[in-house]
C-alpha positions in Angstrom: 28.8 47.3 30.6 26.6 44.3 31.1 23.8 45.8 30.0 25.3 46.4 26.9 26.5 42.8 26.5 22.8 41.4 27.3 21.5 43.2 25.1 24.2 42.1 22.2 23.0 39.0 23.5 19.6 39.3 23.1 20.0 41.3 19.9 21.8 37.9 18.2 19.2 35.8 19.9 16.7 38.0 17.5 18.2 38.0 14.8 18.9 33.9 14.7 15.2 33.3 15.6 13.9 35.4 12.6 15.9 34.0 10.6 14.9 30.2 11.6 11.6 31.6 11.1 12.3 32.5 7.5 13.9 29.2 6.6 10.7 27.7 8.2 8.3 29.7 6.1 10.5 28.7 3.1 10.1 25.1 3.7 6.4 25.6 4.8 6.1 27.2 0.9 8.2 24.4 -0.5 5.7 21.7 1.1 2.6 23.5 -0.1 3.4 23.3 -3.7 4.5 19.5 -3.3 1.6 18.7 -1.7 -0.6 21.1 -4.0 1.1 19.3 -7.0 0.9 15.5 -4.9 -3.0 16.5 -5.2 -3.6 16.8 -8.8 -1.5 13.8 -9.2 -3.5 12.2 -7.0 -7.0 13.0 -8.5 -5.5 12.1 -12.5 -4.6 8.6 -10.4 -8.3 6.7 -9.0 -7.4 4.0 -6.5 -9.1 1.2 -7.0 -10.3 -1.9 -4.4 -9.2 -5.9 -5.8 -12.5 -6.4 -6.4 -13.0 -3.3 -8.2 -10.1 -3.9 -10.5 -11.3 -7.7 -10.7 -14.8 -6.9 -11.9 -13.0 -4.6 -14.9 -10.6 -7.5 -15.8 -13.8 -9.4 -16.4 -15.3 -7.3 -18.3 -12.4 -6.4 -20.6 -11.4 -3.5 -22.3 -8.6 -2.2 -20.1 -4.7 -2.7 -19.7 -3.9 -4.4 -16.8 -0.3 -4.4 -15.7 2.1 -6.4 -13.0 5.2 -3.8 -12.6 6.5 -6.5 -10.1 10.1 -8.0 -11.3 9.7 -10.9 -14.0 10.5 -13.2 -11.1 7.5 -12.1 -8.9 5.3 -12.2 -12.0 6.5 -16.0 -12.5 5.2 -16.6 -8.9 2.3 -15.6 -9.6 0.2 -13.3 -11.0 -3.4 -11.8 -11.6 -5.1 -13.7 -14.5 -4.8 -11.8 -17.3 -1.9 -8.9 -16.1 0.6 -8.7 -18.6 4.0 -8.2 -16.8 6.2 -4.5 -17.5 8.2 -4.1 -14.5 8.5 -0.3 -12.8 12.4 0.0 -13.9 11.2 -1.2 -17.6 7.8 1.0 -17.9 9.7 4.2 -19.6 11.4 2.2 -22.2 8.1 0.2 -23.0 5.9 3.2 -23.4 4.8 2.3 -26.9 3.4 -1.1 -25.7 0.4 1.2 -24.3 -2.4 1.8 -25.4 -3.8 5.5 -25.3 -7.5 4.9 -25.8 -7.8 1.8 -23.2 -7.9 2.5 -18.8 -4.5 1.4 -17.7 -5.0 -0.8 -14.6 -1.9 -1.2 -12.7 -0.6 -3.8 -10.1 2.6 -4.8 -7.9 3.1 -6.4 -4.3 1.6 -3.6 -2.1 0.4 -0.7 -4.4 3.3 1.3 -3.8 5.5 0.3 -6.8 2.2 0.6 -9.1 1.8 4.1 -8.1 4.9 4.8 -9.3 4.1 3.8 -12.4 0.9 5.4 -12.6 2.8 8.2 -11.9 5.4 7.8 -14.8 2.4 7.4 -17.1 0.9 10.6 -16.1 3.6 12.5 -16.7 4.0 11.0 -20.2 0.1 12.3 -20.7 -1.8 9.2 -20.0 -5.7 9.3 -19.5 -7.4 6.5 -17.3 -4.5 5.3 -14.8 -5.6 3.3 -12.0 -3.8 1.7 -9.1 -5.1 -1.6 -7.1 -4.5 -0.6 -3.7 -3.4 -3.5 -1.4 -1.3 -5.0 -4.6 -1.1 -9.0 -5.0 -1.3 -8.9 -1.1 -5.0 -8.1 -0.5 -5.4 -10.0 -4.4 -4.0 -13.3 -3.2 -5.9 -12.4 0.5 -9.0 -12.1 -1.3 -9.0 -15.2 -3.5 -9.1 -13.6 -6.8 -8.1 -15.6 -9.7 -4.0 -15.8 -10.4 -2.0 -18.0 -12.4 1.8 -18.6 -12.9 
């Protein structure tokens, strides 16, 4: 009789453990295809240095954009960055341009990504995020204003 309740016992033990082991390849599968998707996102999106976004600015020719709130922007700001905040960017589409390099900026280069990733998926070209945000801008001594 105890044999046969071991082994009962051992039979559900089984049976639970493959089945964990299904909803772990599941998830395993689930994570791939984010991540395989995350990538492609990733190389439509360049990260770009302050100093690397800077030496554009200078030169011209691109759209540079502060997604920070209007009241960070009024802080202070790159020179030159034209202020759409991330919770405004989907409404303002038309105010970009299709045939310039989007540069774009906010505190720490997390909030820019977003955007970058909005515009993407909206089919924009030439998207590029300032890693490090106004943090490594103001840190570095590029030129702001308010």
């Amino acid at each position: 009789f105890r044999a046969n309740k071991y082994a009962r016992l051992i039979k559900k033990i089984v049976m639970k453990t493959k089945l964990i082991l299904v909803i772990i390849n599941i998830i395993i599968a689930i994570v791939s295809i984010n991540c395989a998707r995350a990538t492609e996102t990733e190389k439509r999106i360049k990260q770009v240095s302050v100093q690397e976004a800077n030496e554009t600015v200078i030169k011209g020719g691109i759209q540079f954009v502060d997604v920070r709130t209007p009241e960070e922007y009024q802080t202070e700001h790159p020179q030159g960055a034209i202020n759409i905040p991330l919770d405004k960017i989907e409404n303002r589409i038309s105010e970009f341009a299709t045939d310039k390099p989007i540069y774009l900026i906010c505190r720490s280069g997390r909030r820019s990504q977003m955007a970058a990733e909005i515009l993407d998926k909206k089919g924009f070209k030439s998207l590029y995020n300032v890693s490090g945000g106004m943090l490594d801008w103001s840190a570095a001594g590029l030129p702001t204003e308010k």
